[in-house]
N, C-alpha and C positions, 0 to 999 in steps of 0.2 A: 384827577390824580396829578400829583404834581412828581418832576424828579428832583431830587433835593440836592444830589452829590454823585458822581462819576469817580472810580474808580478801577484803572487796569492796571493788573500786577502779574506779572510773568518774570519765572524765577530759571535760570540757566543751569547746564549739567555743572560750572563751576561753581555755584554758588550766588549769582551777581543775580540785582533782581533788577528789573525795567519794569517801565509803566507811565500812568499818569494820574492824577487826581482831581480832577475840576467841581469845583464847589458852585452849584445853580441859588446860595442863601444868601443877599446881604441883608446883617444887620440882624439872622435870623428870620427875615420874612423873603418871601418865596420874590425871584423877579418876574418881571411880565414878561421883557424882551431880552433874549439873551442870543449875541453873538457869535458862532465862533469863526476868528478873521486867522486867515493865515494864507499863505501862496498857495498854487498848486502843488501837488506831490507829497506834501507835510503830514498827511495827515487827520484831515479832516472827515473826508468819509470815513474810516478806522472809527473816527470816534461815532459819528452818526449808528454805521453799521453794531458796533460795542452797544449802543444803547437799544437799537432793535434786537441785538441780540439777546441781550439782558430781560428784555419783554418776549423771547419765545416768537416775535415775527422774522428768524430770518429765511422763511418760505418767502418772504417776497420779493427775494431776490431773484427768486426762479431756481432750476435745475442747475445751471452751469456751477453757479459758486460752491454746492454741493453744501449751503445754511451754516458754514463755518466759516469764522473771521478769519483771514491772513497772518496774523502776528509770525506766524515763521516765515513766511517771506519778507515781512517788513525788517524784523529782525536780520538775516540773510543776508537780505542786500543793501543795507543802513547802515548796521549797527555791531552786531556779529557773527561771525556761522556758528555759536555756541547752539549746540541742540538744546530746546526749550523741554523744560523735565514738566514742571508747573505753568496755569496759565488760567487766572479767574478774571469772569466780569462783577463787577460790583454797584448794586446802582442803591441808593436810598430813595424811598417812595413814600409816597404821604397822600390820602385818601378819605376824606373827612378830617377825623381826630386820630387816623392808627396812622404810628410811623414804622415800615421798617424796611431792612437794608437782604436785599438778597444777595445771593451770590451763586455766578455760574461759571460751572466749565467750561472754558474755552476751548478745550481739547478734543473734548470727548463731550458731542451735543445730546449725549444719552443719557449721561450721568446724572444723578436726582438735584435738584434744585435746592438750597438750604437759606430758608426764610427765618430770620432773628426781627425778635419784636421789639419795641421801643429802643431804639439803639441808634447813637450817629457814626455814621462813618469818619471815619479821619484820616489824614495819608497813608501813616505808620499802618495802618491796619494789616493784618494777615487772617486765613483762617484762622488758625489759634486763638487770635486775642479777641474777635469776634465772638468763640464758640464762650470764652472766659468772662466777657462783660455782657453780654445779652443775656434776660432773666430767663427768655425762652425762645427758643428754634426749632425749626418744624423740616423736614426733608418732604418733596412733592416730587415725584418722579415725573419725568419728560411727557412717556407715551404709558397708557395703561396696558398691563398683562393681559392676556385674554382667556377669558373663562375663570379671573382674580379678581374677587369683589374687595379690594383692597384699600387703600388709603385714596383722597383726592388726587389727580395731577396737579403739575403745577397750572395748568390753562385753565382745570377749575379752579385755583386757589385764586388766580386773577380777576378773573369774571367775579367770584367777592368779592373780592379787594376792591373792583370797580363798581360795585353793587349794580350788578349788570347780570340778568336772567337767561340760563344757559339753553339751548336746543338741543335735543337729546335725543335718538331711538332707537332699540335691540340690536344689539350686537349682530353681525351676520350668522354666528356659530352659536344663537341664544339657543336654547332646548326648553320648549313651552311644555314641555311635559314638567319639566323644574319648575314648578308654583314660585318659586323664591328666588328662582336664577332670571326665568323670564318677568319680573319686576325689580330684577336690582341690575343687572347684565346690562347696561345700557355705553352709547358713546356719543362722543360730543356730535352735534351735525358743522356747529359752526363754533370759528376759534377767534383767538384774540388775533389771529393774524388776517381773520376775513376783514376786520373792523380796522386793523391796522392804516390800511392803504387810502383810509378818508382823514387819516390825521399826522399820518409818514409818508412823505414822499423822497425816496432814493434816489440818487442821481441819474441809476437807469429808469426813471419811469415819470419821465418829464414830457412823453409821447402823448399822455391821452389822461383821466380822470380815472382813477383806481386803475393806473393800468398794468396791473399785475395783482391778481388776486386770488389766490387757490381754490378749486371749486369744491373739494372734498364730498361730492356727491349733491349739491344743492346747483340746480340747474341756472338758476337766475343770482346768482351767489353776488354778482355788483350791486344788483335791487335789493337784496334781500342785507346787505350791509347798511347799503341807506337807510334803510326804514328800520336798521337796529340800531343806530346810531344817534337818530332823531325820532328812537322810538315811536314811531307812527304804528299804525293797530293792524298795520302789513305785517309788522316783525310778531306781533299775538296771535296774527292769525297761522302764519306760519309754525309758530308753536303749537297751536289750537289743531293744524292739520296734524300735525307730528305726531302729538297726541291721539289722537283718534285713530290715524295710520295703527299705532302702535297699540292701542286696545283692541281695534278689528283685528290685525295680529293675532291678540292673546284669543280674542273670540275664535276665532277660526280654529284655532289649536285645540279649546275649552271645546267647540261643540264636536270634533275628531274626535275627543277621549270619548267626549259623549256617547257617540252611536257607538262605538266600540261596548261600551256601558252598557248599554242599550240589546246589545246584540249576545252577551253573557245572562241579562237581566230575562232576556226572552227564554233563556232556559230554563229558569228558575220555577217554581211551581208558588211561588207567593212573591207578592210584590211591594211588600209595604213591611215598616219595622214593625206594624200592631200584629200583622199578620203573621209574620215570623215566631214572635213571642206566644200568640196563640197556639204554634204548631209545635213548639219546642213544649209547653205547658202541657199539650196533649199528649203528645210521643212521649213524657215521660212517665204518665198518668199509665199507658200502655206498656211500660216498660216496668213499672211497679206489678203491674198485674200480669203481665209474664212471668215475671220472680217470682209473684207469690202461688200460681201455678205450679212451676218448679219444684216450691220446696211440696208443695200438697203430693206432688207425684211422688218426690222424693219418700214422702214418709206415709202413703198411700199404698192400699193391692187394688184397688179399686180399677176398672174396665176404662182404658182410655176413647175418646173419642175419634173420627175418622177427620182428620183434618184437612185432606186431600180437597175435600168439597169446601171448607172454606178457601185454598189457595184456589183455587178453580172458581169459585160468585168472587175473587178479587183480579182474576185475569179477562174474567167476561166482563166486571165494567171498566178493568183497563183496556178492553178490546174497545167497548165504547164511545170512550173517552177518544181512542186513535182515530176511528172512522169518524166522529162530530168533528175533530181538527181537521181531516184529509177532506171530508165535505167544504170544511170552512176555505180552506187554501183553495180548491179547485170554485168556489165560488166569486170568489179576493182574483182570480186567474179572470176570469169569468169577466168582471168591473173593471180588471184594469186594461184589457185588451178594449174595452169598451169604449173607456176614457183615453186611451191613447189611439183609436180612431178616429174620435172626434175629436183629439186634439191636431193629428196627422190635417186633419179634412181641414181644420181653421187654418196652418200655417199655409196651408195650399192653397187656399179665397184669401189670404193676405198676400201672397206671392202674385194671384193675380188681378188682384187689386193694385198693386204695386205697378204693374205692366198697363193694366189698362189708365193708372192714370197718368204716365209717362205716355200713353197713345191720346191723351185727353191734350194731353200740352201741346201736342203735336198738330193739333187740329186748328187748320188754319196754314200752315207753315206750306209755301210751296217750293218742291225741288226744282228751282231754276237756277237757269246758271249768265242769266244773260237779262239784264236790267229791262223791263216792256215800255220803259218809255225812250231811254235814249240807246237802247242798245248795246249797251254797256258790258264787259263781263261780268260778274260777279261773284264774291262767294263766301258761303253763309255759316256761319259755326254753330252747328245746331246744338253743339256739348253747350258754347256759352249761350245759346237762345233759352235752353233749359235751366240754365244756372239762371240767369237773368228774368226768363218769362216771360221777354220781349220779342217780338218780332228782329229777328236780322233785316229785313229788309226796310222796315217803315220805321222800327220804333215802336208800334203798338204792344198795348199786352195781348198776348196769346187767349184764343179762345179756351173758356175751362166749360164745363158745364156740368153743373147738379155737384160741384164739388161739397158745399157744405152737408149736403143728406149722405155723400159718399164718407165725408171726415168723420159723421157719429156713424157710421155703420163699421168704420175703421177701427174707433174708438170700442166702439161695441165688441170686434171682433177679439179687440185685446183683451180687452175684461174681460168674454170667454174665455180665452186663453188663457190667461192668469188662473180664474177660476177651475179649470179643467187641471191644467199641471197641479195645480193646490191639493184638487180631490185625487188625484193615480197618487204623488205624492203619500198622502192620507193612507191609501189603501195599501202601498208597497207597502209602507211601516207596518199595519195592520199584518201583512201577511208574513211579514219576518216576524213579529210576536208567536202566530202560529204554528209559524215551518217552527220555530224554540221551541214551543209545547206538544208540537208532533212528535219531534225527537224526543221529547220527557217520555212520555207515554210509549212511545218504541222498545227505548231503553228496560222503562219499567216491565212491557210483556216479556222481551226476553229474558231476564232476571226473574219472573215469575213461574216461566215455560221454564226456565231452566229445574227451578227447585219442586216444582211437580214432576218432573221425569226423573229428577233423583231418586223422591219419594219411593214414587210406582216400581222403580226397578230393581231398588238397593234396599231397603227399608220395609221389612214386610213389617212386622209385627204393630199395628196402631198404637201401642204405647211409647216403642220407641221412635214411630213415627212423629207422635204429637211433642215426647220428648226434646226429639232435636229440633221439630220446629219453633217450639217456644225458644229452647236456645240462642237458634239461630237468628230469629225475632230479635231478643232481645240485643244479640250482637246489632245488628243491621241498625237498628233504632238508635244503641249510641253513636254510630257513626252518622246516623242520619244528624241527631243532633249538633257534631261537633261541622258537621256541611250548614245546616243552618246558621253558625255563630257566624261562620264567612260569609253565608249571604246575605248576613247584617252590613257586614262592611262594605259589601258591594253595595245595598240598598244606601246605605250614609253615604258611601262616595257617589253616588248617583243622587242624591237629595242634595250634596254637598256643591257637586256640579252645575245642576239647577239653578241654585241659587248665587253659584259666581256668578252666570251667564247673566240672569240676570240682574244682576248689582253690574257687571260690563256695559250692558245694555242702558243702562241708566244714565251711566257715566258718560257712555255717548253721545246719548243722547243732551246732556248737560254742555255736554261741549261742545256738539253741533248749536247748539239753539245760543251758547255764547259766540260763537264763533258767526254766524248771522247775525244776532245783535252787533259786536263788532264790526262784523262789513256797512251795518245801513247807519252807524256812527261814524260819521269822517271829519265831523265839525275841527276840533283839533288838529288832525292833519293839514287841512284845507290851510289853519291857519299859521300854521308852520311853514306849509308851503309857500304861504304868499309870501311871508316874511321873510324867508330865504330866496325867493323870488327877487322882492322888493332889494336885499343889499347887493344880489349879486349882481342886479341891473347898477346899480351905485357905484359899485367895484369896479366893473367895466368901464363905469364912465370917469370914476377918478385916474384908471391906468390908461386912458386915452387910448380905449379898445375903438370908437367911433375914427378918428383919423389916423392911429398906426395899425390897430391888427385886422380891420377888414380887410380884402382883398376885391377891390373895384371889377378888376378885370371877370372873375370869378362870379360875382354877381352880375354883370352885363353876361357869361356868358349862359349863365342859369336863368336869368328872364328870357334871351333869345330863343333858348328851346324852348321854353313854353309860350312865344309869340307876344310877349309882353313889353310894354315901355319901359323905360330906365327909369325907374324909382330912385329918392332918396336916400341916402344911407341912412337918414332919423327916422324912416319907416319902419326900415329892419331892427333898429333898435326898439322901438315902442314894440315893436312886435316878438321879441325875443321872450318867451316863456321857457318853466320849466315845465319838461314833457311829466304828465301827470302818473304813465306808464312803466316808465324807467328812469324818472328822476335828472335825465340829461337836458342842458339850453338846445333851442330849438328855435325856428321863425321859418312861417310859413310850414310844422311838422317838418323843417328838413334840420339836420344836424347843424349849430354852429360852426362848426368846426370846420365845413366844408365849404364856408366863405369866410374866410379868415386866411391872413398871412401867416408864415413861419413865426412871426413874431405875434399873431395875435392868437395861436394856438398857447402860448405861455401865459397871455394876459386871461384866456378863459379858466385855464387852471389855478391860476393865483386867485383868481376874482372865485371860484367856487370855493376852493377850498376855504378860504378867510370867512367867504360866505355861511355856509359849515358851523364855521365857531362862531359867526355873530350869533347865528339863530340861537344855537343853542346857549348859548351865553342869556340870550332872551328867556329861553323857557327851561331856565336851568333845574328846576326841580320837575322836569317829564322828558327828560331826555338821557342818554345811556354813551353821550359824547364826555371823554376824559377832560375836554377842557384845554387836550395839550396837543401844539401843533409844531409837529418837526418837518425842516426842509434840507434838504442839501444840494447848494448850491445855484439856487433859482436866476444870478444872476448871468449866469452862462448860457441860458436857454433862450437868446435871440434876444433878453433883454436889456432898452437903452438904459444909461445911468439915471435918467429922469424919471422914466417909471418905474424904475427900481427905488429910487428914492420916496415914490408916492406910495409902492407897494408898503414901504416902513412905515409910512404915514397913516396910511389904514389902523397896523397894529397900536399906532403909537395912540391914535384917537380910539381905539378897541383899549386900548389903556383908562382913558379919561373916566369912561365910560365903565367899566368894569375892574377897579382899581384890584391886585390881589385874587382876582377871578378866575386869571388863565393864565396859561405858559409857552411860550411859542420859542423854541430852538432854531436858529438856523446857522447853515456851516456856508460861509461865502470867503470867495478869494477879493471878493471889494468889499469896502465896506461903506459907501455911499457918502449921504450925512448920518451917520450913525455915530451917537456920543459914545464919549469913551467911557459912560458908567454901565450903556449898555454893550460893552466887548466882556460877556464874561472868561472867553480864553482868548488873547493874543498871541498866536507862534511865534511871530516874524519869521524869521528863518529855520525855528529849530522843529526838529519833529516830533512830533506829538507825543512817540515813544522814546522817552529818556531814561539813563541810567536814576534810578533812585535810590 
């Protein structure tokens, strides 16, 4: 990504507009090195901060500045106290073949973003003439609504732009019972401004190597930028976790509704859609022939029969049905006190399994306190002789005995265990099915007992007796029907469930087994790293990090505690790696940084970051690096004019070597040997914000 054109325009309560316009094109083609030279006070960080502004990193300024540019104070104390009405940033950007020109509020860092496509910026520009000559413009809001599955922000609209692959996962207020909220509801993990601080560095953060970087919940958030940056299969996997994080998520939620399902479904007296259709087929088979009963009464004198004794052989095998369940449950009671006995009994022979083999370690270890050969006090850390397995006193390993027969019987005791919780498991389910069909069956006797005592008391005459039972039959039977059509739905969301889980479970499993393939793939990174290895050692040694920025004294006094001779300073160099862990220079596992001078902590940060865009300049088509490197002010950071001059020289031979490749901004109050093709803004004396 390149920036093509600079743009600040701020319009006053009278009328008067200020600003600036710096054009990053000669000739139409993009520069490599670009200057901006001016004194202190002018100006220059304004414009650096104006361009992170315009990219959405001005989190890396930290809390204090509160991520909004100055222009009313510069204004204020410059230029004039006219209150600012209007105030846009304007930057043109160019990213493969798409060119376009955003533009942001400076006022108000809330306000939606507004991106115009194919369009060049020019001084005269204003909103208006913008919205008038771009064929098309697109608005991205700052920060997403919550619980608004709405248009992109603008942070995704960059991550495009940059064709750069986003980290993502559930909202905190996602609602997994929402099918469509808990798959769309998502928020960034990581932003453009994590990735910011390996290719911007502000003047306040000339301290350390990304040393200002927002964590927004990702714990290793400096690691996790390097490896997006130089796309290494760190930055996949950590997608790969997110991912899976976030489908175990949905899973957990999915199998919640489940049992919930599950525990409705046990009510139910049929369990399957064949079965439902068969029962709905028959009850109405039943309910024809109650009608046609009906009318035979209707238009009959004929002797009714005594119905009583059929509701009565339908209460005696509901009675049956109740006592096979209540046997079943109290049997299911029966298995699972069984199996959570002997599940009880194993966690109790692993507990003291555990004990006896903490007394196994032990064997051998004597409580003294007084050395038996010279007398000596002594004393013994038995927490670290058990961490370690050695003897405190000798050195030896600790006596163990019969550990391997004890480790399969440990082994063994787990698989019990596993296998025991698996079957109580098994059996609760089983007996929450039956306590459902207990209650069917309850239900049904009383509704049964009810409409026999009716009969018997109310209801003499057997005609009118059979009369209103058929009636009332056939009442009951529609309604049973119209309870069957819902325990269709029940049964399809409960088959419907099934089958997300597992289609989830798939998914997972897809991206565990990518997500392993990726870890025991590192070829690629390996050789990324060396290569970034290999310039940053180059780096160092073209800014004469060996004789100004080590710190001799510092290094005598870090061999003296560890009892060591005074080594060469060419040791520490050949020995300077980068840590494979966190990406930091390192020699001897210890921190660069903490044998080095004031002056040679600048030469490590110049030398990484350039290093940075070699590599990826190297492996430009697998890496997720812009290409574009901003600094402000690096000459003030303890650096001589001489290594400031070679630090040019790097870029200038990053030039030769990648003609039109890349872009590197810097804001200096020197300007070294720096030609004058490449100043692309000279201030001298004026400041940055002028009347225009």
């Amino acid at each position: 990504m390149f920036i093509e054109a600079v743009l600040i325009r701020i319009v006053t309560k009278n009328g008067q507009k200020y600003g600036r316009f710096i054009p990053f094109l000669f000739n139409g083609e993009i520069h490599e090195f670009n200057m901006i030279y001016a004194e202190n006070t002018l100006g220059k960080s304004t414009l650096i901060e104006s361009i992170i502004y315009g990219l959405n990193g001005e989190d890396i300024y930290g809390q204090q500045k509160g991520g909004i540019i100055n222009y009313k104070d510069i204004l204020r104390l410059y230029i004039t106290k006219e209150p600012i009405i209007n105030a846009e940033v304007f930057l043109q950007l160019k990213s493969q073949e798409l060119r376009i020109v955003i533009m942001r509020d400076a006022l108000n860092w809330s306000q939606p973003v507004v991106v115009f496509e194919d369009i060049h910026l020019e001084e005269e520009d204003e909103p208006d003439s913008l919205f008038q000559r771009a064929s098309k413009h697109h608005f991205f809001k700052i920060r997403k609504d919550k619980g608004i599955n709405g248009n992109k922000t603008y942070q995704d609209f960059l991550f495009d732009f940059m064709n750069i692959s986003t980290l993502t996962a559930p909202t905190d207020e996602v609602d997994f019972n929402d099918e469509e909220q808990a798959t769309k509801d998502e928020r960034l993990m990581f932003y453009i401004q994590n990735l910011m601080p390996l290719f911007a560095v502000q003047q306040g953060a000339w301290h350390d190597i990304q040393a200002i970087n927002p964590r927004y919940g990702i714990p290793e958030i400096k690691k996790t930028a390097f490896e997006m940056i130089l796309k290494l299969s760190g930055t996949e996997a950590v997608y790969l976790r997110s991912e899976i994080e976030k489908f175990n998520d949905l899973l957990k939620s999915k199998k919640s509704i489940l049992e919930e399902v599950e525990q409705v479904l046990g009510l139910l007296s049929v369990k399957s859609i064949q079965s439902v259709e068969q029962e709905i087929k028959r009850t109405n088979e039943l309910i024809d022939s109650y009608r046609n009963k009906l009318i035979e009464m209707e238009h009959s004198n004929n002797d009714s029969k005594n119905v009583i004794a059929e509701i009565r052989e339908k209460f005696r095998k509901s009675s049956q049905v109740y006592k096979r369940y209540q046997e079943l449950i109290n049997t299911l009671d029966s298995e699972i006190d069984e199996y959570t006995y002997y599940i009880n009994k194993i966690v109790s022979d692993i507990e003291k399994y555990d004990k006896l083999k903490t007394a196994k370690k032990l064997i051998g270890t004597l409580p003294i306190e007084m050395c038996p050969h010279c007398m000596a006090n002594i004393k013994i850390d038995t927490d670290q002789e058990l961490l370690q397995d050695n003897c405190g006193l000798c050195g030896s390993p600790l006596q163990k005995i019969g550990i391997s027969e004890n480790e399969q019987y440990m082994n063994y005791l787990k698989d019990e265990l596993k296998d025991f919780e698996g079957l109580r498991k098994k059996k609760q389910q089983e007996r929450k099915n039956a306590q459902g069909r207990l209650v069917v069956a309850e239900l049904e006797q009383a509704e049964l007992k009810s409409t026999l005592e009716t009969y018997e008391e109310q209801l003499t005459p057997k005609n009118l007796q059979q009369y209103s039972y058929y009636s009332r039959e056939t009442g009951r039977l529609v309604n049973q029907i119209k309870q069957f059509e819902k325990d269709k739905e029940i049964i399809n969301r409960y088959d419907a469930l099934l089958d997300e889980i597992k289609s989830l479970n798939e998914q997972v499993k897809g991206k565990r087994k990518a997500l392993k393939a990726l870890e025991s793939n590192t070829d690629q990174d390996e050789n990324k790293l060396i290569k970034f290895e290999e310039y940053f050692k180059a780096n160092l040694k073209a800014l004469d990090f060996l004789k100004k920025g080590l710190d001799e004294n510092k290094i005598d006094d870090e061999k003296n505690i560890k009892n060591k001779a005074k080594i060469d300073i060419q040791t520490i160099y050949d020995n300077i790696q980068i840590d494979r862990d966190n990406y930091l220079p390192k020699t001897e596992g210890k921190n660069l940084y903490y044998l080095t001078s004031s002056s040679g902590l600048i030469r490590i940060i110049l030398s990484y970051y350039v290093a940075l865009l070699m590599t990826a300049l190297e492996f430009k088509e697998d890496v997720n690096h812009p290409f574009l490197l901003i600094m402000d002010e690096p000459r003030q950071q303890n650096l001589d004019m001489h290594s400031f001059n070679e630090f040019m020289e790097l870029l200038k031979g990053l030039k030769k070597n990648h003609p039109k490749g890349f872009q590197v901004i810097i804001a200096s109050s020197e300007r070294g040997n720096c030609e004058e093709k490449d100043i692309s803004l000279n201030l001298g004396k004026e400041y940055l914000i002028k009347e225009m």
